[in-house]
RODO-2510 file (C-alpha; in nm, 4 decimals, decimal comma):
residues 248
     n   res          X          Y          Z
     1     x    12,0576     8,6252     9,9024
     2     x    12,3966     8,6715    10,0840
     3     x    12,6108     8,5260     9,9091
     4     x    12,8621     8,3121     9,9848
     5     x    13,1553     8,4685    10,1353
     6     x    12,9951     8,7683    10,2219
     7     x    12,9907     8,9113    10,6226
     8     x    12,6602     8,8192    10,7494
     9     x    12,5526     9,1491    10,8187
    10     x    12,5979     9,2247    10,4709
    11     x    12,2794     9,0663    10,2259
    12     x    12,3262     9,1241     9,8546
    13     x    11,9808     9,2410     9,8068
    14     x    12,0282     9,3361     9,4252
    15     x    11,7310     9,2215     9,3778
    16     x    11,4671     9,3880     9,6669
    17     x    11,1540     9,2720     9,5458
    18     x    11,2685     8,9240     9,7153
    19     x    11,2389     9,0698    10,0433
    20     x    10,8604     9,0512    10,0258
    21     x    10,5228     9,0063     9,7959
    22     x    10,6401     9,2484     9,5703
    23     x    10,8034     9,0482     9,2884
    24     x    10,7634     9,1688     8,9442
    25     x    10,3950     9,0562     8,8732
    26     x    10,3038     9,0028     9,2314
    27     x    10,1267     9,3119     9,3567
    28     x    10,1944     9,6035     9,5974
    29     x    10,3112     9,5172     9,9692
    30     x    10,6983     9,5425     9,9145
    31     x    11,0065     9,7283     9,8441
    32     x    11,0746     9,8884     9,5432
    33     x    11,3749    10,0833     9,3619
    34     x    11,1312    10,3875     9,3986
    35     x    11,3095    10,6926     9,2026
    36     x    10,9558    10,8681     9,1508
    37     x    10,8404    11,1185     9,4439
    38     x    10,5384    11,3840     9,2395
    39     x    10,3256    11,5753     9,4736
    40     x    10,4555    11,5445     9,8094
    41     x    10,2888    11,7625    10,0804
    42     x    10,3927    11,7517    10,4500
    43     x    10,0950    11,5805    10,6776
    44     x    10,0736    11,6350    11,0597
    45     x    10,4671    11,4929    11,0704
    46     x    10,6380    11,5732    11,4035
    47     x    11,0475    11,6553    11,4681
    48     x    11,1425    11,2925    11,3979
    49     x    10,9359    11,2458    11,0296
    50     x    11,1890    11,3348    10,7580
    51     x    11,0371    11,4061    10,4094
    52     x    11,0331    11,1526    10,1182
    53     x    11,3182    11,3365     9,9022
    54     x    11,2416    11,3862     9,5285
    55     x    11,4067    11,2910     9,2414
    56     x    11,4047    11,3252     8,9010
    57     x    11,0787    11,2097     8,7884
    58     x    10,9468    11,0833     8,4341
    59     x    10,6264    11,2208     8,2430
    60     x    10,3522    11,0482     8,4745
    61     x     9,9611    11,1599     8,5541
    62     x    10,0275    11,3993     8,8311
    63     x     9,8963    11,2412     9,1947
    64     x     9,8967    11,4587     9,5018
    65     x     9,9702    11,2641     9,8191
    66     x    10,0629    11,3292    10,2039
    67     x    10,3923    11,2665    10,3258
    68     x    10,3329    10,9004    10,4799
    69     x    10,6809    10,9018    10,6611
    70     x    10,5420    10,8888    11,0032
    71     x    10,3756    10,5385    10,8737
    72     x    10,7270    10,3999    10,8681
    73     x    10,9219    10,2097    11,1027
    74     x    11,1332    10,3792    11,3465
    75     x    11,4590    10,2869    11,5916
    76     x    11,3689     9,9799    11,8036
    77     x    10,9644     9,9368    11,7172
    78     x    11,1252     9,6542    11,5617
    79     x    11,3615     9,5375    11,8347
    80     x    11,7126     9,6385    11,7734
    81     x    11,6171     9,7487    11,3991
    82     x    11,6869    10,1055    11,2737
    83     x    11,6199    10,3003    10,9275
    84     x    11,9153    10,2811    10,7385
    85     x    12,0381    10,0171    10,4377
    86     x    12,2842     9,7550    10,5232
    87     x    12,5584     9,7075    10,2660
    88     x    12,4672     9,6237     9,9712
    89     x    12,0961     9,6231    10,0269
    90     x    11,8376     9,7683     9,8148
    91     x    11,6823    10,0454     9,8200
    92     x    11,9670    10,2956     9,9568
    93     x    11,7385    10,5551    10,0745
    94     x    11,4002    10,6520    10,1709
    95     x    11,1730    10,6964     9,8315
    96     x    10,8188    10,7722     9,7129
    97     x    10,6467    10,6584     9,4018
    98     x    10,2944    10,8438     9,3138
    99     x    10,0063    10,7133     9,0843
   100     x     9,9441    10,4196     8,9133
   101     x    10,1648    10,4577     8,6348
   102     x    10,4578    10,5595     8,7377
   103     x    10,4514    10,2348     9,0216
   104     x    10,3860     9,9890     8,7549
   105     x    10,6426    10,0909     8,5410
   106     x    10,9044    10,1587     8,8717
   107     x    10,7994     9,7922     8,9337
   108     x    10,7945     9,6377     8,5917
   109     x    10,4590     9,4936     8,6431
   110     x    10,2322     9,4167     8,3846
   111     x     9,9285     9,5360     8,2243
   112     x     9,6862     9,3058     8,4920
   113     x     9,8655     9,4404     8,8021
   114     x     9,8018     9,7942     8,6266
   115     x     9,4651     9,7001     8,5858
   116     x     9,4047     9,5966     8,9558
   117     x     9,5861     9,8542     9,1191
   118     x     9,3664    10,0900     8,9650
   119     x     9,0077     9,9187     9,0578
   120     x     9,1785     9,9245     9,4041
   121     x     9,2381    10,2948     9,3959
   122     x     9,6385    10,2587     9,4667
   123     x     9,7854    10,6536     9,4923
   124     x    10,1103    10,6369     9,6704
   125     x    10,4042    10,4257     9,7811
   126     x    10,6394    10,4906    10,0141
   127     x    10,9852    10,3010    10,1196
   128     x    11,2320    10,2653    10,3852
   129     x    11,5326    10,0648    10,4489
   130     x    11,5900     9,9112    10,7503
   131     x    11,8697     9,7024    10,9109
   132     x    11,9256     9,5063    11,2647
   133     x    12,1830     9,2332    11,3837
   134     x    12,2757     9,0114    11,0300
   135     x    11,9728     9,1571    10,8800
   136     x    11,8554     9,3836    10,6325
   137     x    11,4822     9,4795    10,5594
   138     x    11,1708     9,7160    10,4389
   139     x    10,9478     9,9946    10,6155
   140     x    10,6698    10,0374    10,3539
   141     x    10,3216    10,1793    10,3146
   142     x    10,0440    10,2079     9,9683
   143     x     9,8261    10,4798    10,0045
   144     x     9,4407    10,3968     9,8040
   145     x     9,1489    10,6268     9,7768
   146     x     8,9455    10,4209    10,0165
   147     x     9,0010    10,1271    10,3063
   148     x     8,8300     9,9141    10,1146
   149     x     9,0473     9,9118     9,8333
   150     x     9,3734     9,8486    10,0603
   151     x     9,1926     9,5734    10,2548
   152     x     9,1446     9,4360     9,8655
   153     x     9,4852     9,4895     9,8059
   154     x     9,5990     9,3045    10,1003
   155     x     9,4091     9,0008    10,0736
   156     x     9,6130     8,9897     9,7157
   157     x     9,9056     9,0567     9,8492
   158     x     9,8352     8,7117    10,1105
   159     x     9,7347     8,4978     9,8527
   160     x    10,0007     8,2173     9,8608
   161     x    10,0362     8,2248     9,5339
   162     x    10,1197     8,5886     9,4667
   163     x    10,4032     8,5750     9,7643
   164     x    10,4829     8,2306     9,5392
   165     x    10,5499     8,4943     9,2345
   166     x    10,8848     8,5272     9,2677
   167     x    10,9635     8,1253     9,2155
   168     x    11,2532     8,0851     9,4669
   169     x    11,0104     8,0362     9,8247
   170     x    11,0114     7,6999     9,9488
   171     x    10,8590     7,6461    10,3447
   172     x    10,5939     7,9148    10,3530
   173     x    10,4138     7,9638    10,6737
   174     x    10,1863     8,2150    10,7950
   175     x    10,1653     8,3525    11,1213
   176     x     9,8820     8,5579    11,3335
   177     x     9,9904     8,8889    11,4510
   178     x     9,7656     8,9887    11,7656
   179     x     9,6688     9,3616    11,8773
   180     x     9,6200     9,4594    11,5318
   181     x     9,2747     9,3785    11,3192
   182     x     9,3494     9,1725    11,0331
   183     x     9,7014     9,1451    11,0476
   184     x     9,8832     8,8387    10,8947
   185     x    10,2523     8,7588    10,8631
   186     x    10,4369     8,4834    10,6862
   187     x    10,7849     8,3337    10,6434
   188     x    10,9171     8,1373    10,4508
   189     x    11,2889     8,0442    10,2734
   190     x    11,4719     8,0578     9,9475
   191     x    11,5129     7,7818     9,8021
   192     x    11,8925     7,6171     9,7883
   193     x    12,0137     7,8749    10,0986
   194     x    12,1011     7,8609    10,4267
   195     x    11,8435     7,8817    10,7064
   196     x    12,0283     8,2377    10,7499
   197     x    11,8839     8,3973    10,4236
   198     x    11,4971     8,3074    10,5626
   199     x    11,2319     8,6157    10,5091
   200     x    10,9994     8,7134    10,6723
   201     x    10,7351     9,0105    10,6549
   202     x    10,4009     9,1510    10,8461
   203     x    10,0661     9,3092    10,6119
   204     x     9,8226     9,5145    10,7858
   205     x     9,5802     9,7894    10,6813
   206     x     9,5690    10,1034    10,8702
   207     x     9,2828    10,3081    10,7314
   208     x     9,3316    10,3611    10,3786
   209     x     9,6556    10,2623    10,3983
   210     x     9,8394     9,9335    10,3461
   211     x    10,1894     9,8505    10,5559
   212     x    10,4369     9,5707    10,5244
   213     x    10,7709     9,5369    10,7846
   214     x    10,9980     9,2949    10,6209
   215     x    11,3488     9,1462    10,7147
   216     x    11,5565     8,9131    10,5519
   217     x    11,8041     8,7055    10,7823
   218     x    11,8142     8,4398    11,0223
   219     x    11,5041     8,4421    11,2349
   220     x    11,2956     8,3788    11,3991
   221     x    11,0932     8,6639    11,2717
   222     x    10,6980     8,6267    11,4171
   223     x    10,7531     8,7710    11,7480
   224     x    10,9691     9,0897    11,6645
   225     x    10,8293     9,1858    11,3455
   226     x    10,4639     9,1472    11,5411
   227     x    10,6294     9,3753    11,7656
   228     x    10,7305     9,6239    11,5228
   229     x    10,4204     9,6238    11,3767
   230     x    10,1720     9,7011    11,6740
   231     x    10,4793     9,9692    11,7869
   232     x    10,3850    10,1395    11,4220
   233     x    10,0284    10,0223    11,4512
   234     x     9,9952    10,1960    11,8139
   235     x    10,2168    10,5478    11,7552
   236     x     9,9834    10,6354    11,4585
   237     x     9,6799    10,6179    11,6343
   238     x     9,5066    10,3338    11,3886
   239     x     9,4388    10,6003    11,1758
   240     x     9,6235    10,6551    10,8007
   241     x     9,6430    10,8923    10,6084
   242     x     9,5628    11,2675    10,8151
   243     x     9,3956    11,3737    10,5062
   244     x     9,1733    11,2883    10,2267
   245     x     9,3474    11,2571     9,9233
   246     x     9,1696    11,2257     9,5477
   247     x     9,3241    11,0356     9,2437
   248     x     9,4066    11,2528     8,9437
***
C-alpha cells in the first residue's frame, strides 16, 4: 500500500481496514476510522493511559464502556514500535466506537456482520496507531458482554476466509504465538506489491476482551509482534476489562 515513489517509512494507508481482518464485511479485529466515542468512563488507568478523546457523535443506542486504553500497545512492547501514525496512515489518532450500531455503520458492514456482532455481545472498540522502522500499524481491542462471545468473535475473525475478505491477500500463513492461551497470528501479502508492503497481525482474547497488534511493512513480523503481544498480554494482568459492563 506504499505506493510507488513514496519514502518507505511513509505507507499510504487510505484505506486501514487492509492492515488487518477488518475489511468491510469481514468482522471486528482491526482498525477502523473510529469518529464515535459515547460513554467513556475512566477504568483503573495509571499516569501513562491517556483517555479515548470524543468526538462528535451521531444518534446511536447509548453504550456505557470503560476506558480500554491501558489494553493498547505501548513504546517498545512491540520492539522499536511507538503510538503515533506514520504519514499518511490511517487512523490519525487514538478513537473509540461504542455499541453495535454505531461500529457497523463506522465500518460499513452489513446487515449479517450486524447480526453477529450482536449474538456475540460486541460493546466497544477501541484504536491506536502505531509506527516503527518503515512501518506503520494498529493497537486495537473489542470489548463483548462475556468471554465467550470474544473467543466467538475471534475464531471469526481467523477464519481464512474472513481475513480473505478484503480480495487483495495472496501467501497467507499463520503462525503460533506462545505464552499466551489461544493466541494465533498470520501474515500474509498483497497481491502485485513488493515483499515490503507484507502484513502481518496477532488475535488474542483477554477476558472479555478481544486484541489485535498489526503492522504493515517489510517483515518478518512473527517474532516481534509475538513479543508485543505477551508485553500487552503480561502488563494487564490476563485480565480485561476492570469492570462489568451491560449492553444498553
Amino acid at each position: 500500500m506504499v505506493h510507488a515513489g513514496e519514502p518507505a517509512d511513509a505507507p499510504d494507508m487510505s484505506d486501514p481496514r487492509q492492515i488487518s481482518g477488518m475489511r468491510r464485511g469481514a468482522g471486528v479485529g482491526v482498525v477502523a476510522l473510529a469518529t464515535l466515542a459515547i460513554g467513556i468512563a475512566a477504568c483503573g488507568n495509571d499516569d501513562d493511559d491517556r483517555p479515548a478523546k470524543p468526538q462528535a457523535a451521531k444518534a446511536a443506542p447509548r453504550v456505557d464502556a470503560p476506558d480500554l486504553s491501558r489494553y493498547l500497545m505501548r513504546t517498545d512492547e512491540e520492539p522499536g514500535f511507538r503510538p503515533g501514525a506514520a504519514p499518511g496512515a490511517m487512523p490519525r489518532e487514538r478513537a473509540t466506537v461504542t455499541g453495535v450500531k454505531a461500529f457497523v455503520t463506522e465500518m460499513h458492514l452489513p446487515a449479517a456482520d450486524e447480526r453477529r456482532l450482536t449474538s456475540e455481545g460486541f460493546l466497544a472498540f477501541t484504536v491506536e496507531p502505531i509506527r516503527g522502522p518503515g512501518s506503520a500499524g494498529v493497537t486495537n481491542v473489542a470489548l463483548y458482554e462475556t468471554a465467550a462471545g470474544a473467543e466467538r468473535s475471534l475464531a471469526h475473525e481467523l477464519r481464512p476466509d474472513v481475513i480473505r475478505a478484503g480480495g487483495a491477500l495472496e501467501h497467507l500463513r499463520f503462525f503460533s504465538v506462545p505464552g499466551i492461551p489461544g493466541a494465533r497470528g498470520w501474515t500474509a501479502s498483497l497481491r502485485g506489491e513488493p515483499a515490503s508492503r507484507r502484513l502481518g497481525n496477532v488475535l488474542w482474547v483477554q477476558g472479555r476482551c478481544m486484541h489485535v497488534l498489526g503492522n504493515q511493512g517489510p517483515g518478518p513480523f512473527a517474532g516481534r509482534l509475538s513479543r508485543g503481544a505477551r508485553a500487552i498480554y503480561e502488563r494487564t494482568s490476563d485480565r480485561c476489562p476492570c469492570a462489568k459492563q451491560t449492553r444498553s
